[in-house]
N, C-alpha and C positions, 0 to 999 in steps of 0.2 A: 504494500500500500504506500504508492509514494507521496500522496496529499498529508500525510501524517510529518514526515521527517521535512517535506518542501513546505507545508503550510499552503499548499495549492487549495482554494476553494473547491469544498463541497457544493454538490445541487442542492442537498435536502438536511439540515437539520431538526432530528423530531425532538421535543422534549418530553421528555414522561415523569412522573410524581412517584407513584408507587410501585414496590418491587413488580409487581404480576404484570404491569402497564408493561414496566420495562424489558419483561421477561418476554412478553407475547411482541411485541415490535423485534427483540432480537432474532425470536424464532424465523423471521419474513425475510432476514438480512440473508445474501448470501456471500459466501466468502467475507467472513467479518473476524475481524481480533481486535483486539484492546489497543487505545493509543496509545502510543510510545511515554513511558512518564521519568522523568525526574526530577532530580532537588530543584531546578532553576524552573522547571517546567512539569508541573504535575500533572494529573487527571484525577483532579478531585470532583468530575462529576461520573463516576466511570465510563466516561467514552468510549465507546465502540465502534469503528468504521466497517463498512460494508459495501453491498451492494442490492438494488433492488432492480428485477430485472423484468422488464415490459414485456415480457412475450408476444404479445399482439404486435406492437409495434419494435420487438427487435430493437429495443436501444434499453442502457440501464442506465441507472442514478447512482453518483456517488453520496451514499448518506455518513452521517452521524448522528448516534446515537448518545441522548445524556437522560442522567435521574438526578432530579434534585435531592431525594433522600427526606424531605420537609412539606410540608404543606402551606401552601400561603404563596400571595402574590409576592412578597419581598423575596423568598427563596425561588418562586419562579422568574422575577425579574433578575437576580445574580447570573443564577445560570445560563437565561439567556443571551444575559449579556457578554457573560466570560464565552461562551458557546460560539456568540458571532461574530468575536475580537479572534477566537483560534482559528476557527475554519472557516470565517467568510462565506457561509450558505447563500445561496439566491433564494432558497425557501425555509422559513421555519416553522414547520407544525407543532402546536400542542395537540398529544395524543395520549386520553387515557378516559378513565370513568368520571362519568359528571350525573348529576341529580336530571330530574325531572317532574314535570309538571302532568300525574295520571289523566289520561285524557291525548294529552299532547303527545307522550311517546311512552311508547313501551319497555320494560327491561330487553338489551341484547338490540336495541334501535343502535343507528348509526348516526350523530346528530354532524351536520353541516352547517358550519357555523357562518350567515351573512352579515351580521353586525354583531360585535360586543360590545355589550354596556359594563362597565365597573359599578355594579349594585351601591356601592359603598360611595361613590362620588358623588357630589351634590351638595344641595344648601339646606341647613338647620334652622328651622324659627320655627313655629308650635309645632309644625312637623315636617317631617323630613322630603327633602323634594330633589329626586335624582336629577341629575343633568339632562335634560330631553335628546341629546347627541349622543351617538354613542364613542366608546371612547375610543374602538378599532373596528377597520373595517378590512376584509382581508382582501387580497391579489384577488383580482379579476382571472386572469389567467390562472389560479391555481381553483377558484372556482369552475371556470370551465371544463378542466381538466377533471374535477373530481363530478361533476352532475356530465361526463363523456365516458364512466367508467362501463356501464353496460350493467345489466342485468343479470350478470351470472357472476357477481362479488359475492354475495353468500356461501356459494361453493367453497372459496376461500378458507372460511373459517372453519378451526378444527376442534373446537371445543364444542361443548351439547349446548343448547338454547337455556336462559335460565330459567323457564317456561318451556316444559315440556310438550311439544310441536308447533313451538313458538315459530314465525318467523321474521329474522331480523327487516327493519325497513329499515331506508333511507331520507331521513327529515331534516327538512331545510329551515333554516330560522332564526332571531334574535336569539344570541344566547347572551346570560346573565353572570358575569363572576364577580368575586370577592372572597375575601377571607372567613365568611360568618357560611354554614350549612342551615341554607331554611329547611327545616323540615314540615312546615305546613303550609300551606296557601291561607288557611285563614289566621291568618297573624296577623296583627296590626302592620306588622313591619313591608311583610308579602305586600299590603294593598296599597303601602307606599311607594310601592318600588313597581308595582305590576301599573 
């Protein structure tokens, strides 16, 4: 892997949160090992480079792989920071499990994310009032690329549904982060934010 030792940009850095996130994206990678580490230059998020390979279209992506090991947007913002300072990505996904709203998506759903709001941003006076903007919008081009992927991505996955003869969709939509896990929609906080 010479992008490791040259610092040649990557196409795709993914980032993941928790070990199983990280474990299932490595399983995808082919031809992948560990970045190079030492004292002057570590791999404190365990990086992994690889390859993902387009079969349909015959061309493959150099990726990397990082786990922030932490939960929270300050440990998601480090990593991806140190992430796109080492290997210069043209893309960067966050990939891993997020909440949802029953109704909206099922467990084992695949969510596509068109706008992010940072739930937590906004003005405070008797009550709380998120920013009407949202606060990322992602690549057009990587959008099109993922609503071009076809109809037979299920096949892919190799674990059981978590919803026995469940089957996974693909859902397009605002999604919501922050550091706080709603777990209810009727919450005062939910009907500020929704």
């Amino acid at each position: 892997w010479s992008g490791d030792s040259a610092h040649e940009p990557v196409d795709i850095a993914i980032i993941t949160i928790l070990e199983q996130e990280y474990a299932a994206v490595l399983r995808k990678l082919d031809d992948r090992e560990p970045a190079r580490s030492s004292r002057t230059e570590p791999n404190p998020y365990e990086w992994v480079v690889g390859e993902v390979r387009a079969h349909a279209k015959g061309k493959s992506y150099e990726v990397v792989v990082a786990r922030t090991g932490e939960k929270g947007q300050v440990a998601g913002a480090l990593v991806t920071s140190e992430t796109v300072e080492r290997w210069r990505p043209r893309h960067v996904l966050v990939v891993g499990i997020a909440g949802g709203i029953p109704g909206s998506v099922s467990l084992g759903d695949v969510v596509l994310a068109t706008a992010i709001w940072s739930y937590e941003v906004g003005h405070l006076g008797v009550r709380f009032k998120p920013d009407a903007e949202p606060s990322f919008t992602p690549d057009e081009e990587l959008l099109r690329a993922a609503r071009e992927v076809g109809s037979d991505w299920p096949r892919g996955i190799q674990v059981a549904p978590p919803t026995a003869g469940a089957a996974p969709e693909l859902v397009e939509g605002r999604v919501a982060s922050g550091n706080m896990v709603i777990e209810t929609s009727s919450s005062e906080f939910f009907a500020d934010i929704s």
